[in-house]
C-alpha atoms as a printed R data frame, in Angstrom:
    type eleno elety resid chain resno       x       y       z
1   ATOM     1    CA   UNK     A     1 -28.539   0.542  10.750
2   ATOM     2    CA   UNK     A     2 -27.966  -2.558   9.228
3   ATOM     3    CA   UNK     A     3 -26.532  -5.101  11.802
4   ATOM     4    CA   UNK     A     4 -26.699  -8.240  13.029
5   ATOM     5    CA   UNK     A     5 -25.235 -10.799  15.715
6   ATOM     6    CA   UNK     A     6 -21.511 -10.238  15.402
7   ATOM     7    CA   UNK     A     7 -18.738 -12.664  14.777
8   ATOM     8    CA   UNK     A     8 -15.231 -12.771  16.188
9   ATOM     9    CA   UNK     A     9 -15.682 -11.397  19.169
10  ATOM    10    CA   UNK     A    10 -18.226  -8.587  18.461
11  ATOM    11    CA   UNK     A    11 -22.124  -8.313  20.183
12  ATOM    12    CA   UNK     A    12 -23.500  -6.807  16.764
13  ATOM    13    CA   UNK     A    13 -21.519  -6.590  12.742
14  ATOM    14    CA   UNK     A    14 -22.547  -4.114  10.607
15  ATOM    15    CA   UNK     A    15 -23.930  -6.201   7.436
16  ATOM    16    CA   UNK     A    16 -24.178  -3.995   3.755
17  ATOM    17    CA   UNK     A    17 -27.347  -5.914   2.140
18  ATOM    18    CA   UNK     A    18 -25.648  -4.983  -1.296
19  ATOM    19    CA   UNK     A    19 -22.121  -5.247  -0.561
20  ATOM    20    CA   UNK     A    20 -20.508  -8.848  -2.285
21  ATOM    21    CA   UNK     A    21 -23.937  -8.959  -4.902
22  ATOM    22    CA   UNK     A    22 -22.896  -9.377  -8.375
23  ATOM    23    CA   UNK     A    23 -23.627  -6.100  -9.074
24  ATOM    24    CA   UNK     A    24 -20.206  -5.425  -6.917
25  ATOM    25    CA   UNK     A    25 -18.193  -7.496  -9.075
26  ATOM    26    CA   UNK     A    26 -19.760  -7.306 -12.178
27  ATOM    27    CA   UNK     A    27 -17.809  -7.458 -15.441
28  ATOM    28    CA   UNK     A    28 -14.937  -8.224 -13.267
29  ATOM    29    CA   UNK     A    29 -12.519 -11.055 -15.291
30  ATOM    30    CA   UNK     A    30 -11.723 -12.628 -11.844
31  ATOM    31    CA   UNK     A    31 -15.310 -12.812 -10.230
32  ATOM    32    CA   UNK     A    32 -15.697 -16.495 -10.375
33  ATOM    33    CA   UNK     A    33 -12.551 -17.035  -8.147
34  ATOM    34    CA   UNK     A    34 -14.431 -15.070  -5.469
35  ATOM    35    CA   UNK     A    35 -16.098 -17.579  -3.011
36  ATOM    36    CA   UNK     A    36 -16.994 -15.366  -0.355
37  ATOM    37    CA   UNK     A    37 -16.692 -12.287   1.322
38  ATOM    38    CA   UNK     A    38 -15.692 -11.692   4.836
39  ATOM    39    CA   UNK     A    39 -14.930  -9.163   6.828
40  ATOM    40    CA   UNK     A    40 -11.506  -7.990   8.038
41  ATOM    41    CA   UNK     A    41 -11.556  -9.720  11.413
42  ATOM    42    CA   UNK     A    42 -12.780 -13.027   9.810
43  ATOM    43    CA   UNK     A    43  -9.569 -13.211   7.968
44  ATOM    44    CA   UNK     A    44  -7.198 -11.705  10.512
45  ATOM    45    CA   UNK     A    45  -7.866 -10.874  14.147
46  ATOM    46    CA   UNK     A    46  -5.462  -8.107  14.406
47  ATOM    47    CA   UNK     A    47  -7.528  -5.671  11.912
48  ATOM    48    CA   UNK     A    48  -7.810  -2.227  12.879
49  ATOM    49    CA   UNK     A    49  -7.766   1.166  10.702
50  ATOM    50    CA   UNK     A    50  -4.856   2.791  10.602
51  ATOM    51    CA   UNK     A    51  -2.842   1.121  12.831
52  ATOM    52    CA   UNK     A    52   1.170   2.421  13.590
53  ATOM    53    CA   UNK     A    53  -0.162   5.016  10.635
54  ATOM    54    CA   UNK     A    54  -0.417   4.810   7.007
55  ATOM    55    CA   UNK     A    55   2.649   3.156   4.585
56  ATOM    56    CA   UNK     A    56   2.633   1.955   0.578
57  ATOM    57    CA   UNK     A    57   3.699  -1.336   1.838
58  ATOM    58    CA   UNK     A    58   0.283  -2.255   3.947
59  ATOM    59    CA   UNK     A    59  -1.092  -1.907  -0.272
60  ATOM    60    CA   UNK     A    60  -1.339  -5.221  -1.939
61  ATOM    61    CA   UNK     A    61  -2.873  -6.035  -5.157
62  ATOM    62    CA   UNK     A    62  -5.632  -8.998  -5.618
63  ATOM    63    CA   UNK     A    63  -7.611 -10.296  -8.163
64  ATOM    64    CA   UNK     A    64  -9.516  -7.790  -9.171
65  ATOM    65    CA   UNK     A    65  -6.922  -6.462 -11.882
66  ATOM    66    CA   UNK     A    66  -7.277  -2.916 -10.354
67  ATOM    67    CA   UNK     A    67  -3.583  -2.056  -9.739
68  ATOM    68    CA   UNK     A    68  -4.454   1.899 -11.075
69  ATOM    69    CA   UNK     A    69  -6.393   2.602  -8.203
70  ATOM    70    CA   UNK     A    70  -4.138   0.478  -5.609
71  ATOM    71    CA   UNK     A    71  -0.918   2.626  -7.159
72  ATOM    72    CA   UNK     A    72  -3.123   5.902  -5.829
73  ATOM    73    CA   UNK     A    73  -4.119   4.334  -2.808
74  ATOM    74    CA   UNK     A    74   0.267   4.061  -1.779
75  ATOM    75    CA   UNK     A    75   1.195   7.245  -3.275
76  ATOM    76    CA   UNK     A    76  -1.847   8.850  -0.709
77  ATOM    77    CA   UNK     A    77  -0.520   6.394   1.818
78  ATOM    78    CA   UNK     A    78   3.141   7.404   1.080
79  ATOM    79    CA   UNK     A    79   2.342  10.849   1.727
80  ATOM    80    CA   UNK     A    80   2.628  10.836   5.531
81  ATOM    81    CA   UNK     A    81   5.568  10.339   7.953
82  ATOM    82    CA   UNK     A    82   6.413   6.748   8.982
83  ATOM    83    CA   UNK     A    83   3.941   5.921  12.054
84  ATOM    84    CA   UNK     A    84   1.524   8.375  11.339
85  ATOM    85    CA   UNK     A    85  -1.664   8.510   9.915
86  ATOM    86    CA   UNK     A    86  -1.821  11.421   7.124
87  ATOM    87    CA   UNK     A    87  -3.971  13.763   6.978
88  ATOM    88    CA   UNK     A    88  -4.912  13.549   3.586
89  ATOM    89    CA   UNK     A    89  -6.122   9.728   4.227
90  ATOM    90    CA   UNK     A    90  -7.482  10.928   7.924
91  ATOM    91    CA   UNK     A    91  -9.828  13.258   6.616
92  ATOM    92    CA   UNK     A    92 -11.043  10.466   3.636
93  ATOM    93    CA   UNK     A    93 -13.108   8.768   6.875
94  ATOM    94    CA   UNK     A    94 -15.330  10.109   8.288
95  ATOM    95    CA   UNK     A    95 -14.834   9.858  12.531
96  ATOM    96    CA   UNK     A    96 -17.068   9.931  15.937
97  ATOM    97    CA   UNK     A    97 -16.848  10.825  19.270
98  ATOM    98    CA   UNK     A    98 -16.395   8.230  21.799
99  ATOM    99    CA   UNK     A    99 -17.411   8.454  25.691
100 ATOM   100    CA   UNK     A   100 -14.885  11.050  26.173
101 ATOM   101    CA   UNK     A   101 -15.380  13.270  23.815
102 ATOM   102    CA   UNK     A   102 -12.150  12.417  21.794
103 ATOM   103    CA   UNK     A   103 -12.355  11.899  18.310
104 ATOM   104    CA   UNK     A   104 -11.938   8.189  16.867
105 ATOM   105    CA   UNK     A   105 -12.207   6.116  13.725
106 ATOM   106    CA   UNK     A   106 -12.811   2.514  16.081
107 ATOM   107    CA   UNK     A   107 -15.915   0.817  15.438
108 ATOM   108    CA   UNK     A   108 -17.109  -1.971  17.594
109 ATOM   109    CA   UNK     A   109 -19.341  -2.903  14.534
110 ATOM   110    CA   UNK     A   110 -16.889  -3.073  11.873
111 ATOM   111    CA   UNK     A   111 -18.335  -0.006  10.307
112 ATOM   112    CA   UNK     A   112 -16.390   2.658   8.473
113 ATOM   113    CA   UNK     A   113 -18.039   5.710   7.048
114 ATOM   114    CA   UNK     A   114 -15.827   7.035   3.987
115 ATOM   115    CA   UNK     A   115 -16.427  10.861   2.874
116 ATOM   116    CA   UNK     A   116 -18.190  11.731  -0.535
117 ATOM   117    CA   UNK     A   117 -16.566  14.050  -2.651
């Protein structure tokens, strides 16, 4: 697994070697505005999955000119009733088991595993 010592408040961060190459953003209009990449706590300490469920609104556009996919992203995230976590988007990630047996999408390493269709 690929991690290292964590930031904000973490032991270990799970670090993609490939994620925020060029090859990421390539052919992308608006790459040159990207300075860096961070992960979700790094730019707001209250980050979790899914939290108070899924809702269009918690879908906002960037840079990346990619407003097709984000429109599919809040229709999915539409889908569900307000404060709940659909199970259309729920079964997109793929969860684990914690101490208690109960499954769970937390990470302590800022990992999220997303299903292959």
């Amino acid at each position: 697994m690929n991690c290292r010592v964590g930031e904000y408040g973490r032991a270990y961060q799970f670090s993609d070697p490939e994620f925020g190459s060029s090859n990421g953003i390539q052919g992308c209009v608006n790459a040159g505005k990207i300075r860096d990449w961070q992960c979700a706590p790094g730019i707001s300490d209250v980050s979790v999955l899914f939290d108070e469920g899924t809702d269009p609104d918690d879908v906002h556009a960037g840079v990346f000119k990619d407003e097709w996919l984000l429109s599919a992203i809040s229709m999915v995230a539409a889908a569900g009733a307000e404060g709940e976590v659909n199970e259309q988007v729920i079964n997109l990630f793929v969860g684990h088991r914690d101490a208690n047996g109960d499954l769970t999408y937390d990470t302590t390493v800022g990992k999220c595993s997303v299903v292959q269709c």
